[in-house]
Structures are given as C-alpha cells and as structure tokens.
Kinemage of the C-alpha trace (Angstrom):
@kinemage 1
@onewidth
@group {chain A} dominant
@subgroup {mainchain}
@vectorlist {calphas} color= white
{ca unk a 1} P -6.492 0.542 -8.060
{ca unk a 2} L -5.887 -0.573 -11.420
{ca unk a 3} L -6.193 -4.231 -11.469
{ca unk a 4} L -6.693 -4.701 -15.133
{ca unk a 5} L -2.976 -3.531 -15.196
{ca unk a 6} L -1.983 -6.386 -13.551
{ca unk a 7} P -1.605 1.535 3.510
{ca unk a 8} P -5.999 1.364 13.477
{ca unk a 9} L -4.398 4.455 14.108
{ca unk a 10} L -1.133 5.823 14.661
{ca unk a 11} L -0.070 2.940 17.360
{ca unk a 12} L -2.470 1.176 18.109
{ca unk a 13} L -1.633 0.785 14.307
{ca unk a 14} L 2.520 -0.217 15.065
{ca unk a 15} L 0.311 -2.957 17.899
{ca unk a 16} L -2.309 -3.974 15.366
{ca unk a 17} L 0.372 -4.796 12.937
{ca unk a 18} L 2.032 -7.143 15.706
{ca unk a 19} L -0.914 -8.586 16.823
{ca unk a 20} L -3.473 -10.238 14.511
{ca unk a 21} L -6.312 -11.340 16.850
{ca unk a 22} L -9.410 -11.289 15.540
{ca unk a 23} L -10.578 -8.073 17.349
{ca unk a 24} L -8.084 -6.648 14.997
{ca unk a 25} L -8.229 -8.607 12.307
{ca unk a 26} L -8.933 -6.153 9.524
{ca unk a 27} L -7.538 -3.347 11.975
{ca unk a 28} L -9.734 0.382 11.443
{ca unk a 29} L -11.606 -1.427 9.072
{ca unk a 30} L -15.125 -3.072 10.710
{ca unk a 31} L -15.035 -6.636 9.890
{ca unk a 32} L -17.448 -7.995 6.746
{ca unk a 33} L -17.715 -3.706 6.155
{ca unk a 34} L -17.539 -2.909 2.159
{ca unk a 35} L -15.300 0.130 0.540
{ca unk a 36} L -14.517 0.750 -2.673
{ca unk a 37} L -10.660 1.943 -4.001
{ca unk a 38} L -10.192 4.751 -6.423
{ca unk a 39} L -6.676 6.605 -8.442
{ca unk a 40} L -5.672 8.213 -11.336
{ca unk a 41} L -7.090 6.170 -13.590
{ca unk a 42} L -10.900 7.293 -12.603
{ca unk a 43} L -10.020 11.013 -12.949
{ca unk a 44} L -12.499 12.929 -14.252
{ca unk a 45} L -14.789 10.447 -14.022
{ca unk a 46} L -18.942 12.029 -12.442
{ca unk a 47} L -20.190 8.469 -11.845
{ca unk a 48} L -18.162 7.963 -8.367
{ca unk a 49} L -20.412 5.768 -6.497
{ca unk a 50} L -20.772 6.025 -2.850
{ca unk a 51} L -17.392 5.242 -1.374
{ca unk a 52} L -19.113 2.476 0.843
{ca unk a 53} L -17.814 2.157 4.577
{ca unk a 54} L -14.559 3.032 3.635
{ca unk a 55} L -12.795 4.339 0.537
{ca unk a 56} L -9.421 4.426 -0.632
{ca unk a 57} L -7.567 6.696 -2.795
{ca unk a 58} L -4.144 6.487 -4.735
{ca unk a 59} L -1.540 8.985 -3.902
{ca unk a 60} L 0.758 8.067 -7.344
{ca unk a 61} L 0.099 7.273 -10.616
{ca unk a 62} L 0.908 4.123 -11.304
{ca unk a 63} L 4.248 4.380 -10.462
{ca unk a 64} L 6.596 5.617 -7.927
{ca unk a 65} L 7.068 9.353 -8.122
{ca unk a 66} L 4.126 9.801 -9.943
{ca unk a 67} L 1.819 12.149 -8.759
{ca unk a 68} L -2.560 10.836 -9.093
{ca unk a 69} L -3.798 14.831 -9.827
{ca unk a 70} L -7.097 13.758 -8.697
{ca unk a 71} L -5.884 13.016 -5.273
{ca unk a 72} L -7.779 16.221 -3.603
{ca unk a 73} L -11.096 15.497 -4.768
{ca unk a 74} L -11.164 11.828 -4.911
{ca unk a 75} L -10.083 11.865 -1.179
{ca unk a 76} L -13.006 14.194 -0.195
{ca unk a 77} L -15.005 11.368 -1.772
{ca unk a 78} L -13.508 8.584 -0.075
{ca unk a 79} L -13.780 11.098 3.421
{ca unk a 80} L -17.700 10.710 2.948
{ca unk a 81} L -17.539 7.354 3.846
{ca unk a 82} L -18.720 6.329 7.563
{ca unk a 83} L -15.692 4.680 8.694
{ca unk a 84} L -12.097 6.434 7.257
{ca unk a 85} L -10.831 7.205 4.291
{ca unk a 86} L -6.941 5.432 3.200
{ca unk a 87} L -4.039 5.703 1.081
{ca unk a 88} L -1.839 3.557 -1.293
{ca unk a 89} L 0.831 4.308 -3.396
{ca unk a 90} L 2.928 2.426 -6.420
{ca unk a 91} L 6.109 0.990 -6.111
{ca unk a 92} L 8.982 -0.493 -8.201
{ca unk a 93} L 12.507 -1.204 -8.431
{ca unk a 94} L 15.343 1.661 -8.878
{ca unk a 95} L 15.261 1.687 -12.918
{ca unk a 96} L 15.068 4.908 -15.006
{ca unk a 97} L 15.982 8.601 -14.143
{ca unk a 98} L 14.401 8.631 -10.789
{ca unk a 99} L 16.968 6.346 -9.043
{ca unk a 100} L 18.929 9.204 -9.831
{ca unk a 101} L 19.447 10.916 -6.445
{ca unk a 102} L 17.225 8.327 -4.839
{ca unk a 103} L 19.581 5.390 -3.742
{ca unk a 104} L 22.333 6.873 -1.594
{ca unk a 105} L 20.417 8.465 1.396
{ca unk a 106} L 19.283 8.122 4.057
{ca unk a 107} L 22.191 5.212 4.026
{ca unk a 108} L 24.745 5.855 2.543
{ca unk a 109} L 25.166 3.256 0.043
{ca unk a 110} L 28.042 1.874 -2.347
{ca unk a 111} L 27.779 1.386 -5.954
{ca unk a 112} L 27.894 -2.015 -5.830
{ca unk a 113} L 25.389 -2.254 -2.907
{ca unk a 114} L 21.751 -3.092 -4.740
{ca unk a 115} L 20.203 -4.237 -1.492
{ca unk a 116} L 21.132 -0.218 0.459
{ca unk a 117} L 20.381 1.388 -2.989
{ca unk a 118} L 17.138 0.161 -3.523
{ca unk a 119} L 16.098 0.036 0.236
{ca unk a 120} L 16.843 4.132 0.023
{ca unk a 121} L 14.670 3.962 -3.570
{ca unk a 122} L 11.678 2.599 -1.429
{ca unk a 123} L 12.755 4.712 1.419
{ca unk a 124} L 12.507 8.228 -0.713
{ca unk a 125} L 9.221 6.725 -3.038
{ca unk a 126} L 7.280 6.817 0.371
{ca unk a 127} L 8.876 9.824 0.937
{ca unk a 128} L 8.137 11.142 -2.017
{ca unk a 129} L 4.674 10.085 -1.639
{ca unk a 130} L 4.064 10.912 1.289
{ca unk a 131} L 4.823 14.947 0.707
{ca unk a 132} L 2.726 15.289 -2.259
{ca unk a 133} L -0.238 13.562 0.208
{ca unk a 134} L 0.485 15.740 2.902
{ca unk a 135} L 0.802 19.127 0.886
{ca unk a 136} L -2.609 18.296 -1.308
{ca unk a 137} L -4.824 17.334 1.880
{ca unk a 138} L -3.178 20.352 3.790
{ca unk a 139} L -1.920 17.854 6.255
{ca unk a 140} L -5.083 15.978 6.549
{ca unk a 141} L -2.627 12.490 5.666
{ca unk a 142} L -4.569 9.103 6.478
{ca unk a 143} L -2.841 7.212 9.575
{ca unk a 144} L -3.308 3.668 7.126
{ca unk a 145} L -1.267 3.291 3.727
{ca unk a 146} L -0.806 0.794 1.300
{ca unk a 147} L 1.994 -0.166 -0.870
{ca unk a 148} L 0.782 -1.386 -4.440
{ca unk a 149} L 3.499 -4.003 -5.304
{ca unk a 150} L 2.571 -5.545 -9.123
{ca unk a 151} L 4.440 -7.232 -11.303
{ca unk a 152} L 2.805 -4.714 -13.882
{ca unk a 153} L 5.947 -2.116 -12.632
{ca unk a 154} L 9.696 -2.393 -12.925
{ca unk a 155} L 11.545 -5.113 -11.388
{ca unk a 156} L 14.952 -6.242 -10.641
{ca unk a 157} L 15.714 -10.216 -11.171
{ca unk a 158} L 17.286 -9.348 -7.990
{ca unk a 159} L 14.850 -10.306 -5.656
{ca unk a 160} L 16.296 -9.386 -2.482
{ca unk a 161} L 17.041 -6.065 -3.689
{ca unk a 162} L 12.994 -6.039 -4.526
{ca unk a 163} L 12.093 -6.888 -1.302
{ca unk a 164} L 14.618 -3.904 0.259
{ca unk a 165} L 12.280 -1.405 -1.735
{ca unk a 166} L 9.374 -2.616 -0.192
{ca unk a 167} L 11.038 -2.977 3.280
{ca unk a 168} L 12.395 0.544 2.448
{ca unk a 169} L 8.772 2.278 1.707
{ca unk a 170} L 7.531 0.373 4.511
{ca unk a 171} L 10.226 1.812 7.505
{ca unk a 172} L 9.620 5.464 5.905
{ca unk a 173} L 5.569 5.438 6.457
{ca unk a 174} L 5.508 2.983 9.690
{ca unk a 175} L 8.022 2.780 12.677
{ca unk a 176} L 11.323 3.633 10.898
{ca unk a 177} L 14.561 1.041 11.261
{ca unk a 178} L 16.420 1.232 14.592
{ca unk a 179} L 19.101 -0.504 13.280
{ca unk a 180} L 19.379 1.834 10.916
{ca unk a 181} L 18.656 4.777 13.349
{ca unk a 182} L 16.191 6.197 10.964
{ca unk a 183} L 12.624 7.220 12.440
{ca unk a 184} L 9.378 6.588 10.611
{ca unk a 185} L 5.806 8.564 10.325
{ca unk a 186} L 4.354 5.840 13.037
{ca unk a 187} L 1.506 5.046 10.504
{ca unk a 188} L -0.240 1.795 9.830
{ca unk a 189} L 1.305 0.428 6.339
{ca unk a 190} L -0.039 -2.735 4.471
{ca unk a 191} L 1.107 -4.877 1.046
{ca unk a 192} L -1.813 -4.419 -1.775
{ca unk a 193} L -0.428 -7.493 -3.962
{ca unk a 194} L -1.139 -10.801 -4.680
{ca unk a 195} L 0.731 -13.966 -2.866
{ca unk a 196} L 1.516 -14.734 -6.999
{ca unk a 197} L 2.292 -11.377 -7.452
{ca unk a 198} L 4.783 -11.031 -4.327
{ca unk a 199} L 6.553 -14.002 -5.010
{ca unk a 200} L 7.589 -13.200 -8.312
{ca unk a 201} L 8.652 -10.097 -7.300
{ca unk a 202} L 10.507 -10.691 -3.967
{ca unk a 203} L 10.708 -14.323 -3.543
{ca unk a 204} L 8.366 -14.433 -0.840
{ca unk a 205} L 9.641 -12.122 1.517
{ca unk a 206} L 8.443 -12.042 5.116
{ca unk a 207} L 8.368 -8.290 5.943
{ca unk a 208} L 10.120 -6.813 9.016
{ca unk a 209} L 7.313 -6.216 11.164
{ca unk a 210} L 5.014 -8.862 9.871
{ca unk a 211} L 2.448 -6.544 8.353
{ca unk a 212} L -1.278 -6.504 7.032
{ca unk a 213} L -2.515 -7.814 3.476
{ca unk a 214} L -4.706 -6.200 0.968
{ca unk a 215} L -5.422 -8.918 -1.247
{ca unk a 216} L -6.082 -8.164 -5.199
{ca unk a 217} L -8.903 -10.674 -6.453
{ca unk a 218} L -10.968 -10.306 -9.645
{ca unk a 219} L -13.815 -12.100 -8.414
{ca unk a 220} L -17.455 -10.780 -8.078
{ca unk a 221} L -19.271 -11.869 -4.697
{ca unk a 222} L -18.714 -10.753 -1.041
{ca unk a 223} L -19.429 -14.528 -0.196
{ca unk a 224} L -15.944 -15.602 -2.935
{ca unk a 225} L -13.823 -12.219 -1.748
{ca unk a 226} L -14.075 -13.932 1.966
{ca unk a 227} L -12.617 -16.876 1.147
{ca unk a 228} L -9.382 -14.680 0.943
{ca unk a 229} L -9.464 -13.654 4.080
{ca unk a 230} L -7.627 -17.601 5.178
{ca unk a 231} L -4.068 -17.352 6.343
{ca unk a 232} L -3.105 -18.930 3.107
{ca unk a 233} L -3.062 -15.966 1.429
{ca unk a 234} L -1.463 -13.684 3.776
{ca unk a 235} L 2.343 -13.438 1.840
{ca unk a 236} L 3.772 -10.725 3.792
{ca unk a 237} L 3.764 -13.119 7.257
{ca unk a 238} L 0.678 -10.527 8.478
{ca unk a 239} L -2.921 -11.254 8.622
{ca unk a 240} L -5.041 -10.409 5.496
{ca unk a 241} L -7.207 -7.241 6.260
{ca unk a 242} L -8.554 -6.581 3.290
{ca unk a 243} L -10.306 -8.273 -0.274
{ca unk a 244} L -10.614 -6.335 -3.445
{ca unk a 245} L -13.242 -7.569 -5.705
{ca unk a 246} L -15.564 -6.506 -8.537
{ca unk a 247} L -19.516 -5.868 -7.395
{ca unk a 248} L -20.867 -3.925 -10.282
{ca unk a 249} L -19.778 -0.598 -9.130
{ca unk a 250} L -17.875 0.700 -12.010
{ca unk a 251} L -14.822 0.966 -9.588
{ca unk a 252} L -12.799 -1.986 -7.118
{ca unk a 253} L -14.697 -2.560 -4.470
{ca unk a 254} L -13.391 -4.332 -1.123
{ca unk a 255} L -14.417 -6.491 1.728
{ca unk a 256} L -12.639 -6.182 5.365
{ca unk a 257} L -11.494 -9.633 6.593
C-alpha cells in the first residue's frame, strides 16, 4: 500500500465484525503474527520478500476503477504465506468520468441527491473491484477486504456524502443493506486509513456494522506498531486488527493486533 502517497471467513467474518473479543481481535489474522502488503506500485519488482504470515495484495491502482496489473502474480506471492492471503482496494469520492454511470444504481438516485449518488459510486467501485479480482484469480477471491480511504484521493467537502462511498463499498463486499434490499458478497471488509485520515475525509463516521481497522503507521518496530492496536485508534467504531509499519523489508509490513 502506498503510504508515501499519503478488506475470519465468510460469517464467522459478518460475527467477527460484531463482536470484538479478544479471541477475535485481529479476526483470521493470529494475534502478534507479521505480513507484509503489496500493489501496483511494486510491479515488476524481483526483490518480493517473503510475504510473512500473511500478505496482502491491492486489487486497484490507486484509485477506484483502476485496475493493479500485477494482481495475479503478486497474489500467488501473498498465497505462500502460512496463514491467508487478503485484498484492499482504493476509494474516493464521485469526481471525474467514472461517476458517469456509477451514481444512479443500484438506488435510484436524484440529481440533487449526493448522499444516494455517491453511496451507488462506492457501491459499483467494490463492484467494480471486486470483478476484476474475481476474473484474474479465476474465482479464487479472498473472504477479507480492505477499503484504502486516504486523503491522497478525491474528496467531496461533503462529508456525509464521503462517508456514503465508504458505507456504499462496504454493503457491496460484506452483508449488503436490508433497508435498501440490496444483498452483499458476505465477506469480511475493514477501513485501511488513519483516525487523521478518516476524519478529514468523513467527519468521523461510525460505520454501519461497526467494522475492523487497518491502521496506516510509518513507524519502524513491532514493539511501536502495537501501541496502535488501543481502542483509541479504532475510527470506524470496530476494533483495530491490523498495524502497518516499516521493518526494513523494502515493502509495508504489518502486525495483527
């Protein structure tokens, strides 16, 4: 994941979101177990150091509807790691030519309605997303996502139209919106962001379930990356699973709350 710019099991994973004990506390990832987090920025790169105990691989580029072309064989990498290998993907607001199309389905949404237009941008990113993962890995889709949210990307100053992207993208990959009648992919979906970061960007919003946190750090010891783990830092109103941090790798390396 490209911090210098600046996604336990199908349910079980809906249950793991609602219930941070410390059992589940970093969910399929083994408590104090390092990974390491790769995209399209380390394409083409022969240096790939073990993936760790897990790894986890970028589906975008950067941004929504992007497309990492390194997905295939930087997910076999991240596959050789003991525990699993996981996804992420990019968001950002409905700017630009690919809110064209985007923001009146699955609701149907009025002009004038930012909050349904951008929760159907976040709603067809993870779609989006989600197809190109499925269609490169031949179906072989990790059951726990991420959504990148950095104030690096495109923004409204509308914050609770911000927040609907994320909410969107997070319905789409996890348990859908009843009220909405729309049905999800059942998969366990996270916030990779900073509690900074997610302010900024949607005023703090508390997400709808309460899910996990993948905290962006750019500090350089296990021992410092722990001290994330506290409940302070957990934005989204979920329990902070994972730490990224730097350990000499050459690539982001992260520690499971």
């Amino acid at each position: 994941m490209n911090r210098r710019a600046m996604a336990v099991i199908a349910l079980v994973a809906a249950f793991a979101l609602l219930t941070p004990t410390s059992t589940l506390a970093a969910g399929s990832y083994a408590t104090t177990s390092i990974g390491h987090d790769v995209s399209w920025p380390n394409c083409g790169s022969t240096t790939l150091p073990a993936a760790g105990d897990f790894g986890i691989v970028g589906v975008t580029a950067g941004r929504a509807f992007s497309q990492n072309s390194c997905l295939g064989p930087e997910y076999a990498w991240a596959a050789l790691s003991p525990s699993h290998a996981s996804l992420y993907m990019n968001l950002n607001a409905p700017v630009g030519s690919t809110a064209q199309g985007n923001t009146s389905a699955p609701r149907a949404c009025s002009k004038k309605d930012k909050l349904c237009q951008s929760y159907d941008y976040g709603w067809n990113s993870a779609n989006a997303a989600y197809g190109y993962a499925y269609n490169t890995l031949s179906g072989n889709v990790a059951t726990t996502w991420w959504l990148d949210v950095e104030t690096s990307n495109s923004w409204l100053s509308n914050l609770a139209a911000n927040a609907q992207v994320v909410q969107g993208a997070l319905d789409f990959l996890g348990t859908g919106n009843a009220a909405y009648k729309l049905i999800g992919k059942g998969l366990s979906v996270g916030v990779y962001s900073t509690k900074s970061m997610w302010s900024t960007i949607t005023g703090g919003y508390r997400t709808v379930p309460s899910v996990p946190v993948w905290y962006a750090t750019a500090v350089t010891t296990q021992g410092t990356a722990s001290l994330y783990c506290a409940s302070a830092y957990a934005f989204t109103g979920g329990p902070v699973w994972l730490v990224q941090f730097i350990d000499g790798s050459g690539i982001d390396a992260d520690y499971a709350c």
